[in-house]
N, C-alpha and C positions, 0 to 999 in steps of 0.2 A: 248580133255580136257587136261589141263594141269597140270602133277602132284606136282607141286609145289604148283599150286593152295590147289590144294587137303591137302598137308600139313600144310599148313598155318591155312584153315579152322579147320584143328583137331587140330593144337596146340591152335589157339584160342578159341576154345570148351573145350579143357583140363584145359587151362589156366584158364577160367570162371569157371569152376567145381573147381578147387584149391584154386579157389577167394573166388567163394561162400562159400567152405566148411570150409576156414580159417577166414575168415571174416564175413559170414552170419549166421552162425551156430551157433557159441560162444553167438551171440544178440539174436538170436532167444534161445537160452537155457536160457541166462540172462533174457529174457522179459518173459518166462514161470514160471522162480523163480521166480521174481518179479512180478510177478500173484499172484502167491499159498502166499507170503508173503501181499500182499495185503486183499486178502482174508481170510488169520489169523488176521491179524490187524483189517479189519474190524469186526470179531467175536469178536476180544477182547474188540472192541468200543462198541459191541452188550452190553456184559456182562457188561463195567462198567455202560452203562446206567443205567442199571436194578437194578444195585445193588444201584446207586442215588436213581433211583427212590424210592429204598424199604426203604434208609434212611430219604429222603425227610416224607415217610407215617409214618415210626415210630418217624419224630421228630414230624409229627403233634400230631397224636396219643399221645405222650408224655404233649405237648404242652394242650391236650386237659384233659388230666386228670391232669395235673401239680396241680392240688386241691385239687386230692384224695391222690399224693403222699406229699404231704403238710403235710395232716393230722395226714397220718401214720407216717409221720415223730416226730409227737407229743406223740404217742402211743408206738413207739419205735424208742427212738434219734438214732441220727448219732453216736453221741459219749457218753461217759461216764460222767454225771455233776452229781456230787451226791449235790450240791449247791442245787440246781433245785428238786432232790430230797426230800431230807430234807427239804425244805422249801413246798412241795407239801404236805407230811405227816404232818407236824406240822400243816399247814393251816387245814388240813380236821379233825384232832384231834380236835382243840380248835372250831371250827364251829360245832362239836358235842360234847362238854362238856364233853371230856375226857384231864388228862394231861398225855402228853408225859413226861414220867421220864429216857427213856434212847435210845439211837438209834446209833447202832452201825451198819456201811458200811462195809462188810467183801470185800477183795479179794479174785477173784477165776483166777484159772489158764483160758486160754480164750483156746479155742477149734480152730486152724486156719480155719480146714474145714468148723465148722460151718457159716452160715450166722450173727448171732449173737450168743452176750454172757450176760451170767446172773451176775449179781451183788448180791451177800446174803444180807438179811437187817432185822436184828434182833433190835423189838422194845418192850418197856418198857410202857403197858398205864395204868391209874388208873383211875376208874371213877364208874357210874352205869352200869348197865345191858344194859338197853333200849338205851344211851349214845352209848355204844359198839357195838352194832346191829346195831344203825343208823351210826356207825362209818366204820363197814364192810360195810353198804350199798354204802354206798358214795366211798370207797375203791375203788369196785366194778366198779361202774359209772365213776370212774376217768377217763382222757384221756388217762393216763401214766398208762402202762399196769406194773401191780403187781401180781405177782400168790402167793397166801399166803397156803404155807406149811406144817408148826404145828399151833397149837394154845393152849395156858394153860390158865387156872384162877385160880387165888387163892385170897383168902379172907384176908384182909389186916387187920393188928390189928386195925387199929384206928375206923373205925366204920363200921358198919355190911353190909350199904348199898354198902361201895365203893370195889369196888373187883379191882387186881392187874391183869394185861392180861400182856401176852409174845406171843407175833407173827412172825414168823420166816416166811420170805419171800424173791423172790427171784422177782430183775428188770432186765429188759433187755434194751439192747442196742445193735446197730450195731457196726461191726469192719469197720475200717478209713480204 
């Protein structure tokens, strides 16, 4: 045999071992990182599906009662209209035969944490008895949510039937 031969063979064995380990290695680490990053990525494609999806069900859901938050929207505005106000009290006053003689909108400091805020609404009515009751009923029954407070009566000089009311109450409304 020939030892040159023999040479030749181990430096070309060697050579391939320093080929591989320089050049095969480095690709074969990169194509294992670029696995495990593949495999994160697709988890994070997992996750935002899901989280579509869970937006998709709540804007139906949304979509689906968008009637009931309508309504409530009526029971307790978005915003502050005391216009809307006023004009809700006077109509249910005169449809029960009482007259509004004063109505005054207080400011209150608004609460941030709260969900909503209350409005003070100190009113003036003059009328009958029965007139008053069906006045509070109707209050009551309104859409526009009122929680009434105090309440006073007093007998008015001009004549025995009509008595004077003071109603101290508070509206609500959502913060913008």
């Amino acid at each position: 045999m020939n030892p040159s031969r023999n040479y030749i063979g181990a430096v070309l064995i060697a050579a391939a071992g320093i080929i591989f380990w320089v050049f095969a290695m480095p690709a074969y680490d990169d194509i294992k990182s670029l696995k495990a990053a593949n495999e994160e990525r697709a988890t994070i494609l997992q996750n935002r599906t899901a989280i579509i999806d869970n937006i998709s069900k709540l804007t139906q859901q949304y979509q689906e009662r968008a009637s009931d938050i309508q309504k409530l929207s009526y029971v307790i505005p978005s915003s502050k209209s005391p216009a809307e106000l006023v004009s809700a009290i006077q109509d249910i006053a005169v449809k029960n035969g009482l007259q509004l003689t004063s109505l005054v909108l207080a400011d209150q400091k608004t609460d941030e944490q709260a969900a909503y805020s209350t409005q003070p609404v100190d009113m003036g009515l003059v009328g009958s008895y029965p007139a008053f009751k069906s006045f509070l009923e109707s209050l009551e029954k309104n859409i526009r949510l009122l929680d009434v407070i105090s309440l006073d009566a007093n007998p008015t000089g001009d004549s025995i039937s009509l008595i004077g009311f003071r109603i101290k109450a508070n509206a609500y409304f959502l913060h913008n």
